[in-house]
C-alpha positions as CSV (number, residue, x, y, z in Angstrom):
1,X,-19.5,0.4,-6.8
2,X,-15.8,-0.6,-6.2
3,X,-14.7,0.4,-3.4
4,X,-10.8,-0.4,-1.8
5,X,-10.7,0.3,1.9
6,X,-7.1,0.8,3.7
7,X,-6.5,0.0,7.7
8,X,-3.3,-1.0,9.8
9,X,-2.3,2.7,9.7
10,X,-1.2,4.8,12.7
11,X,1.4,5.8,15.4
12,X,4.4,3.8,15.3
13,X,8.2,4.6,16.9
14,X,11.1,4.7,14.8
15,X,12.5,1.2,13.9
16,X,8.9,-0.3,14.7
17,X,6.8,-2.2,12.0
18,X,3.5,-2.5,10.5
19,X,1.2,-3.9,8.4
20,X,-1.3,-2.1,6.2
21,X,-4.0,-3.8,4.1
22,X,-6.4,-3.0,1.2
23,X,-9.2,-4.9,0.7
24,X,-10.9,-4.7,-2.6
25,X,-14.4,-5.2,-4.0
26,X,-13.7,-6.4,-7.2
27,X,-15.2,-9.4,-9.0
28,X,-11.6,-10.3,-10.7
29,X,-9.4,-8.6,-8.4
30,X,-6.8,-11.6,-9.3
31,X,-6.4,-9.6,-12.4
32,X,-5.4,-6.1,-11.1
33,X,-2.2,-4.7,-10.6
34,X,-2.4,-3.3,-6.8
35,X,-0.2,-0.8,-5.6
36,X,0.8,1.5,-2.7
37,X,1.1,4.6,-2.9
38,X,1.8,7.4,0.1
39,X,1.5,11.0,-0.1
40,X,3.4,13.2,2.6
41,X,2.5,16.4,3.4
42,X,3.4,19.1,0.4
43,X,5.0,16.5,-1.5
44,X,3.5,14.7,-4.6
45,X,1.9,11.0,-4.0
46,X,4.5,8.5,-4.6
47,X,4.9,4.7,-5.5
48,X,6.2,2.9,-2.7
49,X,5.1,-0.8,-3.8
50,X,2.7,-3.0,-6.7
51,X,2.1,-6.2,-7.3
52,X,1.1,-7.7,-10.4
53,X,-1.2,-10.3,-11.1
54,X,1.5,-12.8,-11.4
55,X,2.9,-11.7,-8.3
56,X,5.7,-9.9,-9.6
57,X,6.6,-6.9,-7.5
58,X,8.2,-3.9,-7.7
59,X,9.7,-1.3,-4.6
60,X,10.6,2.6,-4.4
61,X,14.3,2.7,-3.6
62,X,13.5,4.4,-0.3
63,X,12.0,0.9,0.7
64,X,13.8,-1.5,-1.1
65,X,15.0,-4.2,1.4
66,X,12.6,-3.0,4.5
67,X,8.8,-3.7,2.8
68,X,7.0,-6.7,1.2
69,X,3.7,-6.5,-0.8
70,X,1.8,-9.7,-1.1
71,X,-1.6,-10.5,-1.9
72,X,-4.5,-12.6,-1.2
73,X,-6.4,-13.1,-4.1
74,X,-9.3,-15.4,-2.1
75,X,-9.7,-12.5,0.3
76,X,-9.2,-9.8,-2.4
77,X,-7.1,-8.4,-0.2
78,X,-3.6,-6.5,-0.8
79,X,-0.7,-6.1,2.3
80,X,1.8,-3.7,3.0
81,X,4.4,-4.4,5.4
82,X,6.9,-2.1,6.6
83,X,9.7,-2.7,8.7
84,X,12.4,-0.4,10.2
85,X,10.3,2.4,9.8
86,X,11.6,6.3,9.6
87,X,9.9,9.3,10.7
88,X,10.3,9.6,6.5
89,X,7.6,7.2,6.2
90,X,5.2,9.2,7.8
91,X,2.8,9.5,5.2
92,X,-1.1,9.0,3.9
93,X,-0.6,5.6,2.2
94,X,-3.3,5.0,-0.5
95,X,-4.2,1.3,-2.4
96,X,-4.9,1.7,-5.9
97,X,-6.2,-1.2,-8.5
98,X,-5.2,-1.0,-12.2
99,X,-6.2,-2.7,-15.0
100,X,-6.3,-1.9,-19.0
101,X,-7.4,1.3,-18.8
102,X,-9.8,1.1,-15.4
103,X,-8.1,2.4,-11.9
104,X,-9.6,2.9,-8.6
105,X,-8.2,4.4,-5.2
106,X,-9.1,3.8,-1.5
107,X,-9.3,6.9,0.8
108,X,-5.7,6.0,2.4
109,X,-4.5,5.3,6.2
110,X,-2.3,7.8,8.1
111,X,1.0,6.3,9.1
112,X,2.8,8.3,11.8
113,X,6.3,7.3,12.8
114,X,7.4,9.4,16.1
115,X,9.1,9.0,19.4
């Protein structure tokens, strides 16, 4: 059963950073397109970051210029970091692996960003 499994969320002041990470159980996780996602409350989940298996990236506006994604394909493992954060940010932030037609989601970390 694959399972992805998010941590590094929680509390964090405006302007502070953190890092979240994914780690994956998938036998070719080099080959999946990982992602983060976040979903705020009453809005609809949203792309924030994804890195392809070449290592190409791609960043929501909101983010552009304050977050890298990078991965670790040895450790299976996909990171989020976030920098100059906003109480916008405050959000469930979810890891999702894609490949030809097959998908899978964690079960997301709560970022909080609050004085």
């Amino acid at each position: 059963q694959v399972q992805l499994v998010e941590s590094g969320g929680g509390l964090v002041q405006p302007g502070g950073s953190l890092t979240l990470s994914c780690a994956a159980s998938l036998i070719s996780f080099s080959m999946y397109r990982m992602g983060w996602y976040r979903q705020a409350p009453g809005k609809q989940r949203e792309l924030v970051a994804s890195i392809r298996s070449g290592g190409s990236t791609n960043y929501a506006d909101s983010v552009k210029g304050r977050s890298t994604i990078s991965r670790d394909n040895a450790k299976k493992t996909v990171y989020l970091q976030l920098n100059s954060l906003k109480p916008e940010d405050t959000a469930v932030y979810y890891c999702k692996a894609d490949f030809s037609s097959s998908y899978y989601w964690g079960q997301g970390t709560q970022v909080t960003v609050s004085s």
